[in-house]
C-alpha positions as CSV (number, residue, x, y, z in Angstrom):
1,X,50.9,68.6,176.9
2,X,52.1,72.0,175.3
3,X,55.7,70.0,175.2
4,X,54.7,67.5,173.5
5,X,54.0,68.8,170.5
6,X,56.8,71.2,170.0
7,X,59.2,67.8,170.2
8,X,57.0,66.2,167.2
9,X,57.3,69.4,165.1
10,X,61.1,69.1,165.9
11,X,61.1,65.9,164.8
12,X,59.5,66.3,161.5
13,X,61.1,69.0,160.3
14,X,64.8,67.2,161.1
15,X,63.4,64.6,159.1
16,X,62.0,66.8,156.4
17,X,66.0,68.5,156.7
18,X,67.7,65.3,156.1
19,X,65.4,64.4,153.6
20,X,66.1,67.5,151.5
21,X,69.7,67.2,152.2
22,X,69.7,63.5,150.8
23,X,67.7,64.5,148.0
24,X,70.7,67.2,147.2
25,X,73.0,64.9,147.7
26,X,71.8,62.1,145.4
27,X,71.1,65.2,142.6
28,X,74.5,66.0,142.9
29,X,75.6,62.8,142.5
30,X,73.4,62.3,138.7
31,X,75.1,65.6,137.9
32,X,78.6,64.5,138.5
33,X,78.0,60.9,137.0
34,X,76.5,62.5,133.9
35,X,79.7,65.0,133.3
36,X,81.7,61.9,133.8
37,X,79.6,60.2,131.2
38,X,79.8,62.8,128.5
39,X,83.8,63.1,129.0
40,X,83.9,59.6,128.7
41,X,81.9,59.5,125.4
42,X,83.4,62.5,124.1
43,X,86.9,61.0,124.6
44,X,85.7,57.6,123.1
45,X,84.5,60.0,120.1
46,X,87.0,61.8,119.6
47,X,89.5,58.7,119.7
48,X,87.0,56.8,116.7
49,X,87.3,59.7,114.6
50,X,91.0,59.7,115.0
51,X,90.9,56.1,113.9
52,X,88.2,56.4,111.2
53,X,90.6,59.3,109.5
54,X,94.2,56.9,109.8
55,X,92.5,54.2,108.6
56,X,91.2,56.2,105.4
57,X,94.5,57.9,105.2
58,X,96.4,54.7,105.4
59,X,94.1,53.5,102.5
60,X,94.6,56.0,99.9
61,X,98.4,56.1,100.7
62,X,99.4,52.7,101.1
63,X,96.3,50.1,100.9
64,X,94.2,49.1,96.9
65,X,92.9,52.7,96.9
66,X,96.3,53.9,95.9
67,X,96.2,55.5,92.4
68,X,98.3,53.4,89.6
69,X,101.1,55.5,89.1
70,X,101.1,57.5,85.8
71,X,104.2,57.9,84.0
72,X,104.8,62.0,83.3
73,X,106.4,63.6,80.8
74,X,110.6,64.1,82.0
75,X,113.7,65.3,80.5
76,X,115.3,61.7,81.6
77,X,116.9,60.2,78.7
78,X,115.5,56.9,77.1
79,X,118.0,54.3,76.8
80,X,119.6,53.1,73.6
81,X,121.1,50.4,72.5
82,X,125.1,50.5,72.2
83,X,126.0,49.8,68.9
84,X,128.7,47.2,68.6
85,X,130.7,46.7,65.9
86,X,130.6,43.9,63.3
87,X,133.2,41.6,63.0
88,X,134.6,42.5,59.0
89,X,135.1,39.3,57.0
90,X,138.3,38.6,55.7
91,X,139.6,37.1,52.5
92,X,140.0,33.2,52.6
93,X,140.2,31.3,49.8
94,X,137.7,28.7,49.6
95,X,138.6,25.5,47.7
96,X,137.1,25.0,44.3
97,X,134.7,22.0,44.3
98,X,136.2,18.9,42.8
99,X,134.8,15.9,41.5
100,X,134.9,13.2,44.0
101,X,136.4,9.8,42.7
């Protein structure tokens, strides 16, 4: 009878082995799932901040938030008008007003 019981405390304690084992193994696996998760979300973080700055950049630069350009004092020369030159009247001589018959 002694034999006996030395095969049932072999028997629990492989099963109390392979249930520690697949209780490490499952851990393991949450740790490596959750480093997956946070690269994942630090990627997908990193990639809407990206997008959040070029989209305010492109707004200020090239969207309505653009500032009305100012005009600033230059040395660049105004335009003037070209002065042409009159035609000079010359001397015609006009007919004297006559009765009219």
């Amino acid at each position: 009878m002694a034999s006996g019981a030395g095969k049932k405390g072999d028997r629990a304690a492989k099963e109390r082995a392979r249930l520690y084992l697949a209780r490490q193994e499952y851990h393991q696996g949450l740790q490596r799932r959750r480093r997956r998760d946070n690269l994942i979300a630090g990627i997908a973080g990193g990639a809407l901040i990206l997008a959040v700055v070029g989209g305010q950049l492109a707004y200020y630069t090239l969207g309505p938030g653009t500032p009305a350009p100012v005009p600033s004092p230059s040395a660049t020369p105004t335009p003037t008008t070209a002065v042409t030159p009159s035609p000079t009247p010359t001397a015609t001589s006009t007919p004297s007003p006559s009765p009219t018959p």
